[in-house]
VMD Tcl script that draws the C-alpha trace (Angstrom):
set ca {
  {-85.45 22.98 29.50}
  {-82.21 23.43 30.95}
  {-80.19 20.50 32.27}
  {-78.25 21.59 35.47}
  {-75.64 19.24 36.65}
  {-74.34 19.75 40.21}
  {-70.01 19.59 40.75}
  {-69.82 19.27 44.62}
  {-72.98 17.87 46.39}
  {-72.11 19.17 50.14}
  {-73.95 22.33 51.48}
  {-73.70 24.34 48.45}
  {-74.89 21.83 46.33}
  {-77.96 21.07 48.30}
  {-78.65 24.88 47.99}
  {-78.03 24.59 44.09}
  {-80.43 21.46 43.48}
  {-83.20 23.11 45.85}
  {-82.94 26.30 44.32}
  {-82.38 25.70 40.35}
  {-85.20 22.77 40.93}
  {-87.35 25.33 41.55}
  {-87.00 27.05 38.18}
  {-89.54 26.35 35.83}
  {-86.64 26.51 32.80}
  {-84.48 23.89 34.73}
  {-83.90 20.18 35.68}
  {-81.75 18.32 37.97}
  {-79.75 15.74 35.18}
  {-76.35 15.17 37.21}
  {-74.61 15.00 40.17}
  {-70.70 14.17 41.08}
  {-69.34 14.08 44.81}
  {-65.59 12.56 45.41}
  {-67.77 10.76 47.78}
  {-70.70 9.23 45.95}
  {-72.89 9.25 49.47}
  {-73.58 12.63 48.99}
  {-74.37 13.13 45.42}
  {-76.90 9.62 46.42}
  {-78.46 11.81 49.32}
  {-79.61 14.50 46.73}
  {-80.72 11.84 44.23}
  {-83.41 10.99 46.82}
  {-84.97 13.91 45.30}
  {-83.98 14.03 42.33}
  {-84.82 10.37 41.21}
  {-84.05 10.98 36.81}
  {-80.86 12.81 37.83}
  {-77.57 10.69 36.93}
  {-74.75 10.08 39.35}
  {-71.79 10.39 37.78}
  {-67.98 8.59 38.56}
  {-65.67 11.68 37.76}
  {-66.61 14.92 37.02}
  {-65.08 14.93 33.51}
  {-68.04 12.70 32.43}
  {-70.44 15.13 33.90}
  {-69.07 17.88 32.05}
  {-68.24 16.70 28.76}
  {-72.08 15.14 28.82}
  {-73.76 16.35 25.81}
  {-77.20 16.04 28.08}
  {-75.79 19.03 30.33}
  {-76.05 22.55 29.39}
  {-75.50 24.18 33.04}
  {-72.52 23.02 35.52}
  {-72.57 24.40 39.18}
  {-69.45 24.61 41.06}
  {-68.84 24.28 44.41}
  {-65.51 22.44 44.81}
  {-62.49 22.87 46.44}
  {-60.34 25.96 44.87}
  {-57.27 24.50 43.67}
  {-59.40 21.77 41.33}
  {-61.63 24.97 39.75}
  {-59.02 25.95 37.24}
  {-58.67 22.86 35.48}
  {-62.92 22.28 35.66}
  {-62.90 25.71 34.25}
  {-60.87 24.84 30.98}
  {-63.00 21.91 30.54}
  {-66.21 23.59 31.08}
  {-65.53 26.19 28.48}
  {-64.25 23.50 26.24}
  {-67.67 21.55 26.17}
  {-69.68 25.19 25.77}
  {-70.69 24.68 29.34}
  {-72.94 27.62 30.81}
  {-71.36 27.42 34.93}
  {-72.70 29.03 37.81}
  {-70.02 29.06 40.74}
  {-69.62 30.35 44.15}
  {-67.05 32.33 45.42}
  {-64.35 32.55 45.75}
  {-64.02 31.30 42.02}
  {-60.37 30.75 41.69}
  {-57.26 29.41 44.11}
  {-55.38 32.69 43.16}
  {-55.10 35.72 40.87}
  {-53.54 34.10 38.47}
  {-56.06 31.31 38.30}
  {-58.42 34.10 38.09}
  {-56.44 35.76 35.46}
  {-56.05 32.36 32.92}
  {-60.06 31.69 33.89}
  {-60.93 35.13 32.37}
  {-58.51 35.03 29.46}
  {-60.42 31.40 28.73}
  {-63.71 32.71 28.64}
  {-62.35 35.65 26.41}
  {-62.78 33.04 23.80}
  {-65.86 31.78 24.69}
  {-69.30 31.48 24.92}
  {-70.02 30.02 27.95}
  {-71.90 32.15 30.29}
  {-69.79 32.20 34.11}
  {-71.42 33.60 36.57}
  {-70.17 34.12 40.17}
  {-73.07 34.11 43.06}
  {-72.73 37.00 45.29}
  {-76.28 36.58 47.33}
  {-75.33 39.21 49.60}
  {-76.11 41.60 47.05}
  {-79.42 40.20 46.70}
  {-80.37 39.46 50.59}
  {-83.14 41.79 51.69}
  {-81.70 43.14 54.46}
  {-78.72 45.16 51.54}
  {-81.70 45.41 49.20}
  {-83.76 47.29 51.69}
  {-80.41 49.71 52.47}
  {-79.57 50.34 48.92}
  {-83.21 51.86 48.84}
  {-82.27 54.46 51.88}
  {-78.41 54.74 51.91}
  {-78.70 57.79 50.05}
  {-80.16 59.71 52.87}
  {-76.86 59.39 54.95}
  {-75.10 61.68 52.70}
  {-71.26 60.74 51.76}
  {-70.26 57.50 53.07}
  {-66.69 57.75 54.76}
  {-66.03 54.81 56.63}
  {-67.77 51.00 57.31}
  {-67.33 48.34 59.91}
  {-67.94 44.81 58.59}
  {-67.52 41.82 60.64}
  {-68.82 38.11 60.33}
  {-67.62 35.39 62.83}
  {-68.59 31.89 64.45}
  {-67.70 29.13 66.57}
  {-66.16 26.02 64.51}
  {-63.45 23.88 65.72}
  {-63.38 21.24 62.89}
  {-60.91 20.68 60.31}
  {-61.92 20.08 57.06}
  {-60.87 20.94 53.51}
  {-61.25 24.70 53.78}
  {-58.79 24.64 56.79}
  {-56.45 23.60 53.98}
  {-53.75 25.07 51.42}
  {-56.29 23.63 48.72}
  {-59.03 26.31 49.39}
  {-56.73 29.44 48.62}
  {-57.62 30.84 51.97}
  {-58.92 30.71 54.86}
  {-62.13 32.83 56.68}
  {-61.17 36.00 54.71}
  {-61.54 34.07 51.43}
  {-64.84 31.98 52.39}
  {-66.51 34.99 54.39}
  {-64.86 38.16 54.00}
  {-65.25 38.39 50.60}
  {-68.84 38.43 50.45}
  {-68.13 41.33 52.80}
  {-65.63 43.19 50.66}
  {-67.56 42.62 47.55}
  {-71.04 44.18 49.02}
  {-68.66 47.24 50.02}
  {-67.30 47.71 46.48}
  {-70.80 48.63 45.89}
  {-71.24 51.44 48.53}
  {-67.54 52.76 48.34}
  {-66.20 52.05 44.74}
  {-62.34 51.03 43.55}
  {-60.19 49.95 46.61}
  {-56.48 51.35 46.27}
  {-54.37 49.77 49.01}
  {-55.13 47.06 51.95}
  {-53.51 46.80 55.64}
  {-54.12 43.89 57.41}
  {-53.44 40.93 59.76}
  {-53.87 37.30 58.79}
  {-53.37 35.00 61.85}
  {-53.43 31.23 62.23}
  {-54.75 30.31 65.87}
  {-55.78 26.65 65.91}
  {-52.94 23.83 65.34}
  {-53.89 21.77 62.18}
  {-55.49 24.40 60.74}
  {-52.73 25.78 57.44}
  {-54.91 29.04 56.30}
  {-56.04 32.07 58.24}
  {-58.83 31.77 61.17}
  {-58.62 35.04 61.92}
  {-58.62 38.05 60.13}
  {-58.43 42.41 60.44}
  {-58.09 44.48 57.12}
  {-58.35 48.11 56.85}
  {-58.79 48.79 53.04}
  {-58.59 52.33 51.87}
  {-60.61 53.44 48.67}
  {-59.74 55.97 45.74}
  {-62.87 58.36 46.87}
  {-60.60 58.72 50.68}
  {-63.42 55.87 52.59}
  {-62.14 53.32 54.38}
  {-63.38 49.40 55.48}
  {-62.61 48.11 58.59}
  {-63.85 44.29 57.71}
  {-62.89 41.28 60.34}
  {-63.85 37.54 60.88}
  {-62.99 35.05 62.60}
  {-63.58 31.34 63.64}
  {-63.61 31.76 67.94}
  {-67.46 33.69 68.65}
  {-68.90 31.75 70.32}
  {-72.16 34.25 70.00}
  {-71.58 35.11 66.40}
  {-73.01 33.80 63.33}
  {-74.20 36.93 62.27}
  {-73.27 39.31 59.83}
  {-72.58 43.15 61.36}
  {-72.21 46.44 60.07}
  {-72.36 50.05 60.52}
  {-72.27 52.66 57.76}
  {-71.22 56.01 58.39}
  {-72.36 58.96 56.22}
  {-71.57 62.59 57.21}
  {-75.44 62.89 57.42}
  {-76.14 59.89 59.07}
  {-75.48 56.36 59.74}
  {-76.68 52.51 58.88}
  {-76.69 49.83 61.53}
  {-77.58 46.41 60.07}
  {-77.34 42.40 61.31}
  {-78.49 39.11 59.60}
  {-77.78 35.82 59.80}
  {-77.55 32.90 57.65}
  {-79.62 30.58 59.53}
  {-82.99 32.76 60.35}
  {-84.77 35.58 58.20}
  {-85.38 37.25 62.44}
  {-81.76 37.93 62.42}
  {-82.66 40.46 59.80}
  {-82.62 44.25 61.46}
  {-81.39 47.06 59.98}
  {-81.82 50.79 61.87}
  {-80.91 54.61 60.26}
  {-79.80 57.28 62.21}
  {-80.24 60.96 60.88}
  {-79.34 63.76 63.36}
  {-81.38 62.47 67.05}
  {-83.71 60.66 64.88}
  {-83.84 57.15 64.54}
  {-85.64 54.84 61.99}
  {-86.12 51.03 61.56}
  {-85.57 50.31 57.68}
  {-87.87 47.91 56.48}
  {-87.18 44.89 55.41}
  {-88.98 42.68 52.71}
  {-89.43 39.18 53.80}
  {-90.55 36.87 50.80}
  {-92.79 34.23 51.00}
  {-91.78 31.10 52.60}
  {-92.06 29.15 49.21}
  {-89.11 31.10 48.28}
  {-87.04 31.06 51.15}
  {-84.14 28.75 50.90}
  {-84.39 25.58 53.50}
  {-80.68 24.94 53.90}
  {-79.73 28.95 54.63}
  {-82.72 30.31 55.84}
  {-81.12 33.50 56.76}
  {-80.09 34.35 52.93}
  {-84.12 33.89 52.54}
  {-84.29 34.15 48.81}
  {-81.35 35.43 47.80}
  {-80.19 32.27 45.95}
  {-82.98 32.27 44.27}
  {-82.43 35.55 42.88}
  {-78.80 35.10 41.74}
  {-79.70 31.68 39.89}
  {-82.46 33.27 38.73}
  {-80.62 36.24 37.09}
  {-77.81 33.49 35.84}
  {-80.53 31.35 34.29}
  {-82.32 34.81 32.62}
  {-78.43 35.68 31.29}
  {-77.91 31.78 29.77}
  {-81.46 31.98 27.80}
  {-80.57 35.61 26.48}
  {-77.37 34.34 25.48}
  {-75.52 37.05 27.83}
  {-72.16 35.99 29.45}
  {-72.20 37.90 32.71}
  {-69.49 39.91 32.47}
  {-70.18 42.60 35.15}
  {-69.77 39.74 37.91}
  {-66.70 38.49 36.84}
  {-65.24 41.69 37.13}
  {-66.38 42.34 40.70}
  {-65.28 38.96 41.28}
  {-61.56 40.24 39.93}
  {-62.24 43.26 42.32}
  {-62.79 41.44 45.47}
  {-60.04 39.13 44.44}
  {-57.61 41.92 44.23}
  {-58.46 43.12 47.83}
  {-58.12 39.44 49.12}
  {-54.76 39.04 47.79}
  {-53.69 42.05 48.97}
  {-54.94 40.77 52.43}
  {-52.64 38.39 51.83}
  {-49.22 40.27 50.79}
  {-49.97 42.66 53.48}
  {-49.40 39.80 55.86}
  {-47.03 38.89 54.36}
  {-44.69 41.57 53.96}
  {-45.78 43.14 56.81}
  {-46.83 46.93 55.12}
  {-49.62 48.91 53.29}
  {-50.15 47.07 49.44}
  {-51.33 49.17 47.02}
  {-53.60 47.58 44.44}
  {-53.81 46.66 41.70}
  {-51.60 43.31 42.44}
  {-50.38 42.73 38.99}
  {-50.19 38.89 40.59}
  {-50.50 36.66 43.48}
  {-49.94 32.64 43.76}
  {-51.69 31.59 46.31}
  {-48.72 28.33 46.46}
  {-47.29 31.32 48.66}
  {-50.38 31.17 51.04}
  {-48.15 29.62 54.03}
  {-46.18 32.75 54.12}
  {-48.24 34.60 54.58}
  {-49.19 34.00 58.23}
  {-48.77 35.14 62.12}
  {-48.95 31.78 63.66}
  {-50.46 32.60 67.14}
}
mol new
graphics top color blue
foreach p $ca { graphics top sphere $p radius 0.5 }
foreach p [lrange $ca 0 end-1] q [lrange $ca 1 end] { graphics top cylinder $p $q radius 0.2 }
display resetview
């Protein structure tokens, strides 16, 4: 039995205990929240777990072998080190580091070590880009996609923040960008327009990249905080036989629609819906795509594999993020790869509307 131990009990963590309860290998022993209420709200059902008072304790707990991660950016690094210290297994979600070069000491760190760290990319696994990757091929040569997720949210809280590493393009986009990597291969160079539109907020709300791939395809990818009728995630895939049009949502597996076009014919694409035992209660829409990342992470820590194809996408994505950035920034095309980027340069790196 493996002894999971949750580092950040807000949303994410909810979906972590609910989902990792729910493997047969794994056990709820430990919980840490800055503010204790919220770790003591996920106790209620997990009555043997232990609330910790920092999350050094948690990790250097010999009664842990899994830590999940779900905390503000600019603390990761230093939970990281730790983790890795203690022979930690970690299962994080993205974006896993403040900057590249947080990225770049977290990878050198696990070079010696044998910690499994494993980055959650449930987009990959949501039906809707399972039930695509079965068809795409009949569109031919894929030349261009439009990606865009946005919503409505007014509030400030800690991801408004320097502390996150970025804004909407960081907490959104890259899910995006990362799925894309998949369909188009290595990106080469990034265009794009970071904008700050609410006062208080000190990281992007709004966001328009154009990244341009080695194979000649191109993403157009955009998000922003001010739909008032978004919330779900779009895109259209363009093949020089055909094309993909697909939604979902995070909030309700009916969101989920994805249609093919091939010449004047046009076909619904269907879509596996799993059983409601499996679909996750706190993002519906994702259905059971957290179960099958934690279940893949749980499969690698038993084998005794360390993951190392997602930390590499997640270096990927992070490349194209940070080039977001310095595009912004200096105001031109970046061509990757970004030997660095500090995201302590984050507030330069915005049009402030």
């Amino acid at each position: 039995m493996l002894n999971i131990g949750i580092l950040g009990c807000g949303k994410m963590g909810r979906v972590h205990a609910e989902v990792f309860s729910k493997n047969k290998n794994c056990k709820i022993a430990g919980l840490y929240n800055r503010t204790k209420e919220k770790a003591l709200d996920i106790k209620k059902n997990h009555p043997d777990a232990k609330v910790f008072e920092n999350w050094q304790d948690m990790i250097s707990d010999p009664g842990i072998d899994i830590i999940t991660i779900s905390t503000p950016q600019i603390q990761r690094l230093e939970q990281y080190r730790l983790a890795a210290k203690y022979g930690k297994h970690v299962f994080l979600e993205k974006p896993m580091a403040y900057g590249l070069n947080d990225l770049k000491e977290t990878l050198e760190i696990l070079d010696n070590s044998n910690s499994c760290f494993y980055v959650d990319s449930q987009i990959r696994s949501q039906p809707t880009i399972l039930a695509i990757n079965k068809e795409i091929h009949k569109i031919g040569r894929i030349f261009h996609i439009d990606m865009e997720f946005s919503m409505y949210r007014e509030d400030l809280k800690w991801k408004h923040k320097l502390i996150s590493g970025g804004g909407i393009l960081r907490e959104l986009c890259g899910h995006m960008i990362d799925q894309a990597s998949d369909w188009l291969g290595e990106a080469r160079a990034v265009t794009s327009n970071n904008k700050i539109i609410l006062p208080g907020r000190e990281v992007e709300d709004f966001t328009l990249n154009l990244v341009e791939y080695s194979n000649g395809a191109t993403l157009h990818v955009s998000a922003s905080y001010f739909d008032r009728e978004g919330m779900l995630y779009k895109g259209r895939i363009f093949g020089d036989k055909g094309q993909i049009n697909f939604t979902f949502s995070s909030y309700s597996p009916d969101d989920a629609m994805a249609i093919m076009y091939i010449g004047d014919k046009k076909e619904e694409i269907k879509i596996d819906i799993p059983s409601t035992e499996d679909i996750n209660t706190i993002y519906p829409g994702h259905m059971d795509s957290f179960k099958k990342e934690i279940d893949c992470f749980v499969k690698c820590v038993m084998n005794g594999e360390k993951a190392l194809d997602t930390l590499q996408k997640e270096w990927n994505t992070s490349q194209v993020i940070s080039a977001s950035y310095e595009s912004s920034r200096r105001d031109c095309k970046v061509f990757l790869p970004l030997e660095d980027f500090d995201a302590k340069n984050l507030k330069d790196c915005y049009q402030y509307f």
